[in-house]
mmCIF file of the N, C-alpha and C atoms, coordinates in Angstrom:
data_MODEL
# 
_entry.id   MODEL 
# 
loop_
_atom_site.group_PDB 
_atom_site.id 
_atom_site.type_symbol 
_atom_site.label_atom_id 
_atom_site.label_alt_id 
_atom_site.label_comp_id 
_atom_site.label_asym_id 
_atom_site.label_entity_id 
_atom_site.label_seq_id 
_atom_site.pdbx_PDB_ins_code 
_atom_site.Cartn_x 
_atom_site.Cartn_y 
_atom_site.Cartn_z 
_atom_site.occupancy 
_atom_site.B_iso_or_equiv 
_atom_site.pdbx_formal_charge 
_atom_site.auth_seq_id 
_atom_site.auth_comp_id 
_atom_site.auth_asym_id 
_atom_site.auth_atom_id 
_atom_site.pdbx_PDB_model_num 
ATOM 1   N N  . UNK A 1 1  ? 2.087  35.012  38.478  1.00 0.00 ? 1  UNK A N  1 
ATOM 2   C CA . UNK A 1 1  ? 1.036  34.069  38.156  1.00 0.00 ? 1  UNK A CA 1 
ATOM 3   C C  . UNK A 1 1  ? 0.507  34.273  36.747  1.00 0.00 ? 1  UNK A C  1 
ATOM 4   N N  . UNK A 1 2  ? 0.537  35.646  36.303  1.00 0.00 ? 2  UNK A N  1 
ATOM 5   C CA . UNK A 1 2  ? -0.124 35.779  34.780  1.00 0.00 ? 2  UNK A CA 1 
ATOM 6   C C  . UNK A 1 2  ? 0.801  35.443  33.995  1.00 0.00 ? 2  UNK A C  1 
ATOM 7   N N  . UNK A 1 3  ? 2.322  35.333  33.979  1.00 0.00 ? 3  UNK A N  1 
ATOM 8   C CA . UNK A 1 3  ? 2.889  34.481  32.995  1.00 0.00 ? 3  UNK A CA 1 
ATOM 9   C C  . UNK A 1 3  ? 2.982  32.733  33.252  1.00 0.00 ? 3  UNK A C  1 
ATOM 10  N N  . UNK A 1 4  ? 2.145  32.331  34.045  1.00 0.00 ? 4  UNK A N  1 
ATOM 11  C CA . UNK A 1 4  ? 2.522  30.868  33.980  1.00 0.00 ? 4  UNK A CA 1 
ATOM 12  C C  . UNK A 1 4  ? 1.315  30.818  33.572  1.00 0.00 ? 4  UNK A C  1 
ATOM 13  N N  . UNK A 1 5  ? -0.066 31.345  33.709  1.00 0.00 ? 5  UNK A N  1 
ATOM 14  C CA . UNK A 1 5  ? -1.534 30.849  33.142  1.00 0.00 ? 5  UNK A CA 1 
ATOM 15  C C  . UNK A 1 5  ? -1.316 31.251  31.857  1.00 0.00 ? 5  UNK A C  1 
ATOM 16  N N  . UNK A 1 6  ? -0.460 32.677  31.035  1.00 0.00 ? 6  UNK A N  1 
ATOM 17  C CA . UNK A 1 6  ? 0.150  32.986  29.549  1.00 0.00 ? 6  UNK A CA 1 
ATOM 18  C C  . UNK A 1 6  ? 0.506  31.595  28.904  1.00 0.00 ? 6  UNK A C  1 
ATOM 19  N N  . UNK A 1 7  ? 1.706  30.791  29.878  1.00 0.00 ? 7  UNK A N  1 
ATOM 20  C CA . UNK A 1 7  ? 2.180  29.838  29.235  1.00 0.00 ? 7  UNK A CA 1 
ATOM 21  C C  . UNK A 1 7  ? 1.631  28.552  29.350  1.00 0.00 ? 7  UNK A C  1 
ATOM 22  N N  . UNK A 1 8  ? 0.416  28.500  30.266  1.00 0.00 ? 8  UNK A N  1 
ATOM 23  C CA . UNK A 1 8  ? -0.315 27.355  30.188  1.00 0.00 ? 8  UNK A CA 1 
ATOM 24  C C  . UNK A 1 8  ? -1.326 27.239  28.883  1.00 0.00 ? 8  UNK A C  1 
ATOM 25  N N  . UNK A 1 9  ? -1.871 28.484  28.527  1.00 0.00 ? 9  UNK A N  1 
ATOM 26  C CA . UNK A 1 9  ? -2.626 28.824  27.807  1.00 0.00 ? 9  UNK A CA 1 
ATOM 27  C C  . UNK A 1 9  ? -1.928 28.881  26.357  1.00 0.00 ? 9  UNK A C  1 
ATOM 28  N N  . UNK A 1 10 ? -0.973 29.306  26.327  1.00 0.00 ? 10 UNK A N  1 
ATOM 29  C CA . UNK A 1 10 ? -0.091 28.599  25.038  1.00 0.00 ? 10 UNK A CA 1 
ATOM 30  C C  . UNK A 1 10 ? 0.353  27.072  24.797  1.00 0.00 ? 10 UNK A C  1 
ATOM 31  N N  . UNK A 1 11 ? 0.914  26.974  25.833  1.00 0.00 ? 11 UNK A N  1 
ATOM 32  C CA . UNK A 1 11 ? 0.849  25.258  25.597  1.00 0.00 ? 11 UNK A CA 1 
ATOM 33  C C  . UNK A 1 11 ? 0.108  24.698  25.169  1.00 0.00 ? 11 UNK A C  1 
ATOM 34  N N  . UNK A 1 12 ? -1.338 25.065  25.397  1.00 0.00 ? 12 UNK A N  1 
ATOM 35  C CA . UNK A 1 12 ? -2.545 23.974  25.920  1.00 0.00 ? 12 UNK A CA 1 
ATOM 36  C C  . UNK A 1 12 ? -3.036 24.170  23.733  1.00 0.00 ? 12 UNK A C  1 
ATOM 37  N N  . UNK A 1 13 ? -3.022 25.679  23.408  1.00 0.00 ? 13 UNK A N  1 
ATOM 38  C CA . UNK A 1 13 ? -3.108 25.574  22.098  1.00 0.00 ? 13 UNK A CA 1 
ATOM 39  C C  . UNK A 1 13 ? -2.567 24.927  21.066  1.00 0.00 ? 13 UNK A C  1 
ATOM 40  N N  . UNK A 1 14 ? -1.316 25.090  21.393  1.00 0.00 ? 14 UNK A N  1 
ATOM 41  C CA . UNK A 1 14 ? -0.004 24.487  20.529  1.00 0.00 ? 14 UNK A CA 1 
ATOM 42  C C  . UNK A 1 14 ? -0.102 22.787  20.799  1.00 0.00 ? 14 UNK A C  1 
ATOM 43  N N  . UNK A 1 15 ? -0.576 21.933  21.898  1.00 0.00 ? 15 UNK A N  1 
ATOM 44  C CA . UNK A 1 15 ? -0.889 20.842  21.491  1.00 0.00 ? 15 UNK A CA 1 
ATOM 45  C C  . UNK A 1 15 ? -2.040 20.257  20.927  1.00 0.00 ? 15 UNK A C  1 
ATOM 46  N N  . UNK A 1 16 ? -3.445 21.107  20.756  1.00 0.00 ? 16 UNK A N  1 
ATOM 47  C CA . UNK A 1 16 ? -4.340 21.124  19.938  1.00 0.00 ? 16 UNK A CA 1 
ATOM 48  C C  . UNK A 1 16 ? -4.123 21.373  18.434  1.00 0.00 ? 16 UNK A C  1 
ATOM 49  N N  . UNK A 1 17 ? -3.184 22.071  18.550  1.00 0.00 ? 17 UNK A N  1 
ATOM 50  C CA . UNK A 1 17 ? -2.678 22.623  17.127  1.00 0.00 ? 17 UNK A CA 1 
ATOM 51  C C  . UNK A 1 17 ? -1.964 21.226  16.061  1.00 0.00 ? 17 UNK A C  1 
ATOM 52  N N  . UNK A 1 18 ? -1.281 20.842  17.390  1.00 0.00 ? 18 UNK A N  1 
ATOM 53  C CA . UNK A 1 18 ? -0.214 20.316  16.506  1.00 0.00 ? 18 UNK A CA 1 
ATOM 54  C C  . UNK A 1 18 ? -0.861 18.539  16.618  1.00 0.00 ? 18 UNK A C  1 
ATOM 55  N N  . UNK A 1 19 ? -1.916 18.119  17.734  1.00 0.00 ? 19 UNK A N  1 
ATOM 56  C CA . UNK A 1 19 ? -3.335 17.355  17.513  1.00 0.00 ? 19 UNK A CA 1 
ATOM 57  C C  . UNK A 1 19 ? -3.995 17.519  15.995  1.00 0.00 ? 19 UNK A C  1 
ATOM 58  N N  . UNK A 1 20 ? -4.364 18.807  15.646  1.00 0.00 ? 20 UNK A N  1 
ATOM 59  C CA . UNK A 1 20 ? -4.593 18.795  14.599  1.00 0.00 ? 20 UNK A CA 1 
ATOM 60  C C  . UNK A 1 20 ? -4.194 18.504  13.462  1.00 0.00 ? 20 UNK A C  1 
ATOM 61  N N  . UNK A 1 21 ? -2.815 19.179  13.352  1.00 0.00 ? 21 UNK A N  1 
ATOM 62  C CA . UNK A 1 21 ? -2.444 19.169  11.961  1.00 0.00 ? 21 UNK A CA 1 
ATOM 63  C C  . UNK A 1 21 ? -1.821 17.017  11.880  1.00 0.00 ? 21 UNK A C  1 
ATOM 64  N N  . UNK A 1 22 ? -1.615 16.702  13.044  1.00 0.00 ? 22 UNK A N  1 
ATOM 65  C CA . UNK A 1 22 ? -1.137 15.582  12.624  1.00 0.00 ? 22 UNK A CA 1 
ATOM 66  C C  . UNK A 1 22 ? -2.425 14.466  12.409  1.00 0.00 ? 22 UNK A C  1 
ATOM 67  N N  . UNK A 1 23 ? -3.330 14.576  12.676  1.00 0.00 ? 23 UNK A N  1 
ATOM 68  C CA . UNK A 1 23 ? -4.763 14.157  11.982  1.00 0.00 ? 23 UNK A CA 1 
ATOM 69  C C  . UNK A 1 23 ? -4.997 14.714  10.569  1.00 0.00 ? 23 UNK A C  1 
ATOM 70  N N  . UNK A 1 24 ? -4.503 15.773  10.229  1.00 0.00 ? 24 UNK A N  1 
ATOM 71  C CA . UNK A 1 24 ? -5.127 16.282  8.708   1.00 0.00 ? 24 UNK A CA 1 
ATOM 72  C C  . UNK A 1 24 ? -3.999 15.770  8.087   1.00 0.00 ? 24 UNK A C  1 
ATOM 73  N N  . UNK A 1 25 ? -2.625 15.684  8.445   1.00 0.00 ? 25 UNK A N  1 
ATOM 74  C CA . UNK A 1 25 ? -1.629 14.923  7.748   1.00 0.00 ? 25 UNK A CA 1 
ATOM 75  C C  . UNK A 1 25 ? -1.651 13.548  7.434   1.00 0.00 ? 25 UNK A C  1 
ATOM 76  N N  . UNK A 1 26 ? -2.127 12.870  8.358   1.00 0.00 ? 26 UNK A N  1 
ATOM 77  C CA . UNK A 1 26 ? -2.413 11.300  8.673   1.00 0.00 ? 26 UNK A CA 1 
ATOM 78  C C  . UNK A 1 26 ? -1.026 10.647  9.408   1.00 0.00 ? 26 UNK A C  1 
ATOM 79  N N  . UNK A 1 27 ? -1.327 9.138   9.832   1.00 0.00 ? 27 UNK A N  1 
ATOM 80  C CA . UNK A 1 27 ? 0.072  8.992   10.802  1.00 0.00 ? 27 UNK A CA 1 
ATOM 81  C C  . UNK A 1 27 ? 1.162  8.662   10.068  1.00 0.00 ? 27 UNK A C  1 
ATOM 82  N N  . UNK A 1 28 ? 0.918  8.809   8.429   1.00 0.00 ? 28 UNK A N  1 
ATOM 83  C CA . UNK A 1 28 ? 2.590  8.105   7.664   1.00 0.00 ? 28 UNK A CA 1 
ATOM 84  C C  . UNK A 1 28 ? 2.766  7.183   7.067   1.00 0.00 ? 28 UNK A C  1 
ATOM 85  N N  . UNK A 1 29 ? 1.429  5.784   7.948   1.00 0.00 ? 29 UNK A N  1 
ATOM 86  C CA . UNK A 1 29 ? 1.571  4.230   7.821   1.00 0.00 ? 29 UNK A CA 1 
ATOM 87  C C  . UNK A 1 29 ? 1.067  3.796   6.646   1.00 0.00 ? 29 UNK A C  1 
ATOM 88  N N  . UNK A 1 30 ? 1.817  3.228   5.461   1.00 0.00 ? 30 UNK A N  1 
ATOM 89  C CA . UNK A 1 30 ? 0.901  2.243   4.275   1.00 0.00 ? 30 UNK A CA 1 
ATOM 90  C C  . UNK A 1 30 ? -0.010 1.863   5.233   1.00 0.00 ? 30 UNK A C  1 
ATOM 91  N N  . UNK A 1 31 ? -1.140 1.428   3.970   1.00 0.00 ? 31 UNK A N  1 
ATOM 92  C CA . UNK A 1 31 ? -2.050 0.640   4.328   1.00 0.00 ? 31 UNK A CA 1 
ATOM 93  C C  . UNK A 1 31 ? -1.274 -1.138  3.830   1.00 0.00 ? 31 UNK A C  1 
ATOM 94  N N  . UNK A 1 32 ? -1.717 -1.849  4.632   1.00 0.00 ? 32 UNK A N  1 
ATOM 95  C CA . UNK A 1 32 ? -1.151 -2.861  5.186   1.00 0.00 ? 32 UNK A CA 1 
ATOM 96  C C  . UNK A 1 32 ? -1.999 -3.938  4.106   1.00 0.00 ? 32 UNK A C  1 
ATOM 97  N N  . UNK A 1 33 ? -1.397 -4.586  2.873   1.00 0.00 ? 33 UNK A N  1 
ATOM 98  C CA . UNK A 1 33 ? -2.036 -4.915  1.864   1.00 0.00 ? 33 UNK A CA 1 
ATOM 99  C C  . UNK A 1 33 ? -1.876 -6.422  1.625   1.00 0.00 ? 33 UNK A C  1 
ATOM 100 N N  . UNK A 1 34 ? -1.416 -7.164  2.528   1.00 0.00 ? 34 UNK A N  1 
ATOM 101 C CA . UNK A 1 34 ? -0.439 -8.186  2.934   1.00 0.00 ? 34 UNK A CA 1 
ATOM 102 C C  . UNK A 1 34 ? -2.125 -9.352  2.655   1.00 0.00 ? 34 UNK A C  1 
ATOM 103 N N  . UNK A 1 35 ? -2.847 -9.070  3.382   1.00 0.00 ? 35 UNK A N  1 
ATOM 104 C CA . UNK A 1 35 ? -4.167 -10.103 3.370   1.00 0.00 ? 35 UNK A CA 1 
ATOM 105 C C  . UNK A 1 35 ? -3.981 -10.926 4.908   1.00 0.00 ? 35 UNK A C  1 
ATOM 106 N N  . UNK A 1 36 ? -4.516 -11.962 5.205   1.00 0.00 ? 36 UNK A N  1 
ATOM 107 C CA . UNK A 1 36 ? -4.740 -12.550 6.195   1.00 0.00 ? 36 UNK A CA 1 
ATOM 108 C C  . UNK A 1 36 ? -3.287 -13.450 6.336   1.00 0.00 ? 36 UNK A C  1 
ATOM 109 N N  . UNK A 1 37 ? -3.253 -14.117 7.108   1.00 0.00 ? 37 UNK A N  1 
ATOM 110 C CA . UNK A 1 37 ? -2.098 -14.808 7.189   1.00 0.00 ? 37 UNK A CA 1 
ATOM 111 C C  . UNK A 1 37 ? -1.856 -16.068 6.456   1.00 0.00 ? 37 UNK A C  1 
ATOM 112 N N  . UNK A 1 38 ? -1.408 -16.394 5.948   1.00 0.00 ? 38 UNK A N  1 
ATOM 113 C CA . UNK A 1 38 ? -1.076 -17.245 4.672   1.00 0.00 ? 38 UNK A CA 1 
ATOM 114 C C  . UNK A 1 38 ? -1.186 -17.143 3.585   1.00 0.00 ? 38 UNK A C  1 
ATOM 115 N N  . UNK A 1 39 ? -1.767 -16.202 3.266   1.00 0.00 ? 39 UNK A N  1 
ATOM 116 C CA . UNK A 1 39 ? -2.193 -15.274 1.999   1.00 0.00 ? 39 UNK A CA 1 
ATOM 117 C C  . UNK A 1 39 ? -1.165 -14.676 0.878   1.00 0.00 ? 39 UNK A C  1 
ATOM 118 N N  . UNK A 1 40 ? -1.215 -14.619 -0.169  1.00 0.00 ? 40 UNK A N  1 
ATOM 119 C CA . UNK A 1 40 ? -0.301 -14.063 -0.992  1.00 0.00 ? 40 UNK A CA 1 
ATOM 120 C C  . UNK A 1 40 ? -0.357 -12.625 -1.339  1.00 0.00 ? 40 UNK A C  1 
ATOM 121 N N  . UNK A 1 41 ? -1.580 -12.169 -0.458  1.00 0.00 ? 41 UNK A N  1 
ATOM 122 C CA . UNK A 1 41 ? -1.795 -10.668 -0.491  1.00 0.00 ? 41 UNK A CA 1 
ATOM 123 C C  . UNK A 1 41 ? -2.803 -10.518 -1.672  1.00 0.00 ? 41 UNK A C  1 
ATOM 124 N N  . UNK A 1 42 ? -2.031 -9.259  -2.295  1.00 0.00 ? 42 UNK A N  1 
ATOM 125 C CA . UNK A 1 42 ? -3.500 -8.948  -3.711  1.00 0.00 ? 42 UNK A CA 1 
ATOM 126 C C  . UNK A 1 42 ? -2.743 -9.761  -4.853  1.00 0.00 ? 42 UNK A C  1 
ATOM 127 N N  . UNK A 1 43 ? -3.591 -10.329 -5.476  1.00 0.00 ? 43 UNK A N  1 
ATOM 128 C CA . UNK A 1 43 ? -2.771 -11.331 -6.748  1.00 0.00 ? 43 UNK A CA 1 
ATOM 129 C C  . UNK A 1 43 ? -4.010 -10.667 -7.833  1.00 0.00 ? 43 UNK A C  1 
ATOM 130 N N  . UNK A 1 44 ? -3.454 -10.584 -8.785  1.00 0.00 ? 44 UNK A N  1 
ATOM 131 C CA . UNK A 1 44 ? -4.413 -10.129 -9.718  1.00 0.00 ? 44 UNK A CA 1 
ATOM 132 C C  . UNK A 1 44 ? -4.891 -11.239 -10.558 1.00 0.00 ? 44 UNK A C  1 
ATOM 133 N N  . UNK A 1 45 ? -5.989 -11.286 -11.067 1.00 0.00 ? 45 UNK A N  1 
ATOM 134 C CA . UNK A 1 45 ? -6.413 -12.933 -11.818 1.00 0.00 ? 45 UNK A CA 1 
ATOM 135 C C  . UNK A 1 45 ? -5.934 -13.180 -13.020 1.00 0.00 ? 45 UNK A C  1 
ATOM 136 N N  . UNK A 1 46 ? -5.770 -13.869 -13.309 1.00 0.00 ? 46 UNK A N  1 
ATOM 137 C CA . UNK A 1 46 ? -5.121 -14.764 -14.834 1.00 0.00 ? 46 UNK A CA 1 
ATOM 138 C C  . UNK A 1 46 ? -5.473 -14.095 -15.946 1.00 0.00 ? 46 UNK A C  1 
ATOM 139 N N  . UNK A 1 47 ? -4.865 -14.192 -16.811 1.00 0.00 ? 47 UNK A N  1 
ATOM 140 C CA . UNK A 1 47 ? -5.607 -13.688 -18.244 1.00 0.00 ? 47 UNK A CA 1 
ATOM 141 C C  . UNK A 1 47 ? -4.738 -12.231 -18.956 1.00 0.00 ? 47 UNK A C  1 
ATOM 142 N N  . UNK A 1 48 ? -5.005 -12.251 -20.414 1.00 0.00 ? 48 UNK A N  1 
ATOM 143 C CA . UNK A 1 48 ? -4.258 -10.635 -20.506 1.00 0.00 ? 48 UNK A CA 1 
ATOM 144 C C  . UNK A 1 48 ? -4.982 -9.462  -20.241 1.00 0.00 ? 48 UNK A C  1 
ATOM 145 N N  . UNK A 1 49 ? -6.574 -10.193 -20.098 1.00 0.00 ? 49 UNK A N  1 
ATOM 146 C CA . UNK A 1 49 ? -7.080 -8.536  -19.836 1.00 0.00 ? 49 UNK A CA 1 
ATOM 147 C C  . UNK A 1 49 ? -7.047 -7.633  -18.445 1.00 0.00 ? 49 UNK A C  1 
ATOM 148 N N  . UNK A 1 50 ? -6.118 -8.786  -17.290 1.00 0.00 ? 50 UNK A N  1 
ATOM 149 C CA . UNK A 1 50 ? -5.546 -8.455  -16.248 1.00 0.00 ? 50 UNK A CA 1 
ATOM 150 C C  . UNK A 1 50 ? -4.535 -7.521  -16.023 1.00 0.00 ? 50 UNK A C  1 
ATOM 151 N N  . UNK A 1 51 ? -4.339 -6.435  -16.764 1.00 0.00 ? 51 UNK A N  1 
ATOM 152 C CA . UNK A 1 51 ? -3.184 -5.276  -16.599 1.00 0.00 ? 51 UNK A CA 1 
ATOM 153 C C  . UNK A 1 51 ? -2.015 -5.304  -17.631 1.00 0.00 ? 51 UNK A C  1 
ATOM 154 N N  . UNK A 1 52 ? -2.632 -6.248  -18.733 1.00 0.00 ? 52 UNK A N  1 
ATOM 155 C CA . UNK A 1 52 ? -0.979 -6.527  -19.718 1.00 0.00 ? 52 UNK A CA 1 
ATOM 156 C C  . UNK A 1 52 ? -2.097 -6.030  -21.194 1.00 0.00 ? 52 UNK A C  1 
ATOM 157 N N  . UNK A 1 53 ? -1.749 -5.149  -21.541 1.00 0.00 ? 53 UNK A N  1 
ATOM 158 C CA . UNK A 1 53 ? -2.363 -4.969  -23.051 1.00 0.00 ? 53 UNK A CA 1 
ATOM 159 C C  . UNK A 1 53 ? -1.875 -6.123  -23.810 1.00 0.00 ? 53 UNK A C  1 
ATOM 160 N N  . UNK A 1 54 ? -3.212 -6.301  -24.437 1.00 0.00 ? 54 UNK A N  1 
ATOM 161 C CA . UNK A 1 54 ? -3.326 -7.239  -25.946 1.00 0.00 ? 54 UNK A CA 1 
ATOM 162 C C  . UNK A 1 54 ? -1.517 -7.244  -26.736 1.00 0.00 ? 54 UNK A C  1 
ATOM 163 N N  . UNK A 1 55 ? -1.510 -6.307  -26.795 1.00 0.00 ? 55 UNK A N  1 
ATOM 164 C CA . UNK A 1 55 ? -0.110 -6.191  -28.211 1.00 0.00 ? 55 UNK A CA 1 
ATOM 165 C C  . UNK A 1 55 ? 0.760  -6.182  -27.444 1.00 0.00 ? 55 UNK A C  1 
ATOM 166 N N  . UNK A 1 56 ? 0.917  -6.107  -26.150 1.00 0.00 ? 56 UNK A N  1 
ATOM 167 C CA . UNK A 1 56 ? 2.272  -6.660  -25.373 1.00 0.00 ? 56 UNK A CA 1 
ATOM 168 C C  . UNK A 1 56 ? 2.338  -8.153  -24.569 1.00 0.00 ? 56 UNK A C  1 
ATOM 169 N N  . UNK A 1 57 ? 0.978  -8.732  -24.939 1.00 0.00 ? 57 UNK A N  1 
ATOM 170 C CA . UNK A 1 57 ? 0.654  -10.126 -24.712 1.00 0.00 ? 57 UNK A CA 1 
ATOM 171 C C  . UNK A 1 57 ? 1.413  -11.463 -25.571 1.00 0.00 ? 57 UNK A C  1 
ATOM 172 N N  . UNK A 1 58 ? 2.101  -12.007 -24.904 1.00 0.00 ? 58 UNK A N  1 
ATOM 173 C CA . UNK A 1 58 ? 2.832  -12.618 -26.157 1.00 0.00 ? 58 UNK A CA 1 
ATOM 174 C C  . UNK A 1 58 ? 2.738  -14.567 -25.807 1.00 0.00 ? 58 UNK A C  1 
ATOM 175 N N  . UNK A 1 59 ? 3.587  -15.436 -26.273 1.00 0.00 ? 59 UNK A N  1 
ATOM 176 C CA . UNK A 1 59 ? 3.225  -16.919 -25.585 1.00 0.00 ? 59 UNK A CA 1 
ATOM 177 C C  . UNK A 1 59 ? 3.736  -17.545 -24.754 1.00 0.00 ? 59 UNK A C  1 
ATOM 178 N N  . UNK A 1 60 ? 5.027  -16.159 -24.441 1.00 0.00 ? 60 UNK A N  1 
ATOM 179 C CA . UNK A 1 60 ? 5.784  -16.555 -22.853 1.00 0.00 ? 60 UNK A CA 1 
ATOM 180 C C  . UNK A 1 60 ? 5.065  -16.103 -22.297 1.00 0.00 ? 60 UNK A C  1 
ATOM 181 N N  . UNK A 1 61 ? 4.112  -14.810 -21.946 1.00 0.00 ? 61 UNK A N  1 
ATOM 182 C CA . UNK A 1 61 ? 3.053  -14.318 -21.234 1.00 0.00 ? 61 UNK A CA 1 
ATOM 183 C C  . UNK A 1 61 ? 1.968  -15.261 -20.706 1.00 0.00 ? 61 UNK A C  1 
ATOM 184 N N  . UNK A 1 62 ? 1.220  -16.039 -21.620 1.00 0.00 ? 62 UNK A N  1 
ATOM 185 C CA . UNK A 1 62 ? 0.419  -16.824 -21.997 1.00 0.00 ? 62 UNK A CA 1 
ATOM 186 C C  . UNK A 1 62 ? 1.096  -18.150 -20.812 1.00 0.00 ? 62 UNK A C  1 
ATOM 187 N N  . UNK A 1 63 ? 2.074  -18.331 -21.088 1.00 0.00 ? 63 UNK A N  1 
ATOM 188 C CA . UNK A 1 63 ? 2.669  -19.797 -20.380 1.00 0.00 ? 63 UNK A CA 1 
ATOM 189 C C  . UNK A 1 63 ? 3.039  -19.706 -19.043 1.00 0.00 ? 63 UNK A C  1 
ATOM 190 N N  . UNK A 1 64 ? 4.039  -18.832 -18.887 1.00 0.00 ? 64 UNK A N  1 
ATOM 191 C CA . UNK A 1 64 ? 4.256  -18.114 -17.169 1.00 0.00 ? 64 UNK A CA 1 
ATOM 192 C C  . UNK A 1 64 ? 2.977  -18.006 -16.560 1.00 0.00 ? 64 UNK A C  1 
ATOM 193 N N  . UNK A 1 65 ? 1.228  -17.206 -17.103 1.00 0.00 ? 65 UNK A N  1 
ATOM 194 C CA . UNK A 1 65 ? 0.702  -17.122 -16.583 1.00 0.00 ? 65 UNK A CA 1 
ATOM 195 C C  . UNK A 1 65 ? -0.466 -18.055 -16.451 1.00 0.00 ? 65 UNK A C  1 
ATOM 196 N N  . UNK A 1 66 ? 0.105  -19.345 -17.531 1.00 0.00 ? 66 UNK A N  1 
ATOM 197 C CA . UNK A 1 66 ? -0.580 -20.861 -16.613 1.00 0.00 ? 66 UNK A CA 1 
ATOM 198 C C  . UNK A 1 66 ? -0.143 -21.270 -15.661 1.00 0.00 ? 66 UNK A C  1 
ATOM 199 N N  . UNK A 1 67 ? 1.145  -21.359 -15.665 1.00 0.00 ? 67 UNK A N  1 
ATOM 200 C CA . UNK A 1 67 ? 1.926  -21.768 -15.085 1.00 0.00 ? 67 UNK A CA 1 
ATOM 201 C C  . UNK A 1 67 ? 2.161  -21.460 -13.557 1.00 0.00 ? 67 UNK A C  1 
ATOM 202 N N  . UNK A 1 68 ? 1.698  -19.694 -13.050 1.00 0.00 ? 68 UNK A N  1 
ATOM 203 C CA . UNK A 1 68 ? 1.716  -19.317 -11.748 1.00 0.00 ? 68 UNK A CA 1 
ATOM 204 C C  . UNK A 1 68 ? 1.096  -20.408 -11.391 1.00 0.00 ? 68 UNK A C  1 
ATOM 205 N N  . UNK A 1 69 ? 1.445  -20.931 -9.665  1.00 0.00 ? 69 UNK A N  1 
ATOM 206 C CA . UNK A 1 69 ? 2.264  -20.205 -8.824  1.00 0.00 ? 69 UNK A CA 1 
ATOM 207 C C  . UNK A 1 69 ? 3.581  -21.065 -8.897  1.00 0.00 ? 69 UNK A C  1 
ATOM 208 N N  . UNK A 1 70 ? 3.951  -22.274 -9.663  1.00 0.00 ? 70 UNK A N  1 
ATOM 209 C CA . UNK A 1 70 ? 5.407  -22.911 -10.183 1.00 0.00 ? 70 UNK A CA 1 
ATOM 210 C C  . UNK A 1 70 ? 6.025  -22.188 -10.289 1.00 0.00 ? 70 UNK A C  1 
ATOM 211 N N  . UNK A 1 71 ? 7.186  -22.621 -9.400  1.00 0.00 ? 71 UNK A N  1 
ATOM 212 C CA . UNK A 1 71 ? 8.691  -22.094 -10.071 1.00 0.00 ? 71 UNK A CA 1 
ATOM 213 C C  . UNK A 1 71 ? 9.143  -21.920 -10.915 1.00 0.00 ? 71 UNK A C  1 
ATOM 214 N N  . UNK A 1 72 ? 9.030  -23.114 -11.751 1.00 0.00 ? 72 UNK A N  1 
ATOM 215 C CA . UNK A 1 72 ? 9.842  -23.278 -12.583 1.00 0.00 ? 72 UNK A CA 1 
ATOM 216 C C  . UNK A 1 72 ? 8.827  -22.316 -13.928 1.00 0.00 ? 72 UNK A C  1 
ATOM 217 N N  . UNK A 1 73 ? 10.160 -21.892 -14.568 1.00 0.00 ? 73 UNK A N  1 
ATOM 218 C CA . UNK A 1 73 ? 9.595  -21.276 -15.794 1.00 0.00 ? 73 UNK A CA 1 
ATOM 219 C C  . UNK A 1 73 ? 9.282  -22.025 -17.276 1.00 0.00 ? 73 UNK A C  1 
ATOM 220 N N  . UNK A 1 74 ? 8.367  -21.336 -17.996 1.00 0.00 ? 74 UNK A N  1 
ATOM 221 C CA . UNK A 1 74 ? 8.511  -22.153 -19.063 1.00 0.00 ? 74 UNK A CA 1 
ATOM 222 C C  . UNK A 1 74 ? 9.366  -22.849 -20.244 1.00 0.00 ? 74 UNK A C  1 
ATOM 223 N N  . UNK A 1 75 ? 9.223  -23.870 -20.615 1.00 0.00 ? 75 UNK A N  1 
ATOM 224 C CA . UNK A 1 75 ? 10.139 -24.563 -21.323 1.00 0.00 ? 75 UNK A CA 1 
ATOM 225 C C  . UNK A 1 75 ? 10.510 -23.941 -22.548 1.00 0.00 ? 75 UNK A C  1 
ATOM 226 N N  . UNK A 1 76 ? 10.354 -23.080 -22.613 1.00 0.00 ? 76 UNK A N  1 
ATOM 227 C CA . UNK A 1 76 ? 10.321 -22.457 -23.988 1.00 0.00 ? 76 UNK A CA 1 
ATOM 228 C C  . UNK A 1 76 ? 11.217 -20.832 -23.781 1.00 0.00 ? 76 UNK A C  1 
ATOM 229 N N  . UNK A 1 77 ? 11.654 -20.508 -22.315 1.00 0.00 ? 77 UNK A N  1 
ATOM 230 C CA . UNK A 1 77 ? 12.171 -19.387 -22.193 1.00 0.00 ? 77 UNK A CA 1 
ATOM 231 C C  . UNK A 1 77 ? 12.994 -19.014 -22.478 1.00 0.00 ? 77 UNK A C  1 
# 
């Protein structure tokens, strides 16, 4: 009987244990960035001061980003 309450009593740690560490790890999953349903998700807003530096801003930049959400590209590409 004292080795099965030994091995109950190990068990019972080792799934607290391993309860634990997979909470301090987290479960793995992206966060899910998609938006509601029909949504284009995260779109960032128009303009160059939107993530494109000034000196890499140019007038295909400028036109593509009137131009979102059209297909078609600019006439000038």
């Amino acid at each position: 009987m004292k080795g099965l309450f030994k091995l109950a009593i190990v068990t019972g740690l080792g799934a607290i244990a391993l309860k634990g560490w997979r909470a301090w790890m987290g479960d793995g999953k992206v966060a899910d960035d998609r938006g509601p349903i029909g949504s284009s998700g995260i779109v960032r807003d128009a303009g160059p001061q939107e993530g494109i530096t000034q000196a890499d801003w140019d007038l295909v930049d400028e036109q593509s980003d009137e131009s979102f959400p059209a297909s078609d590209p600019p006439g000038n590409y």
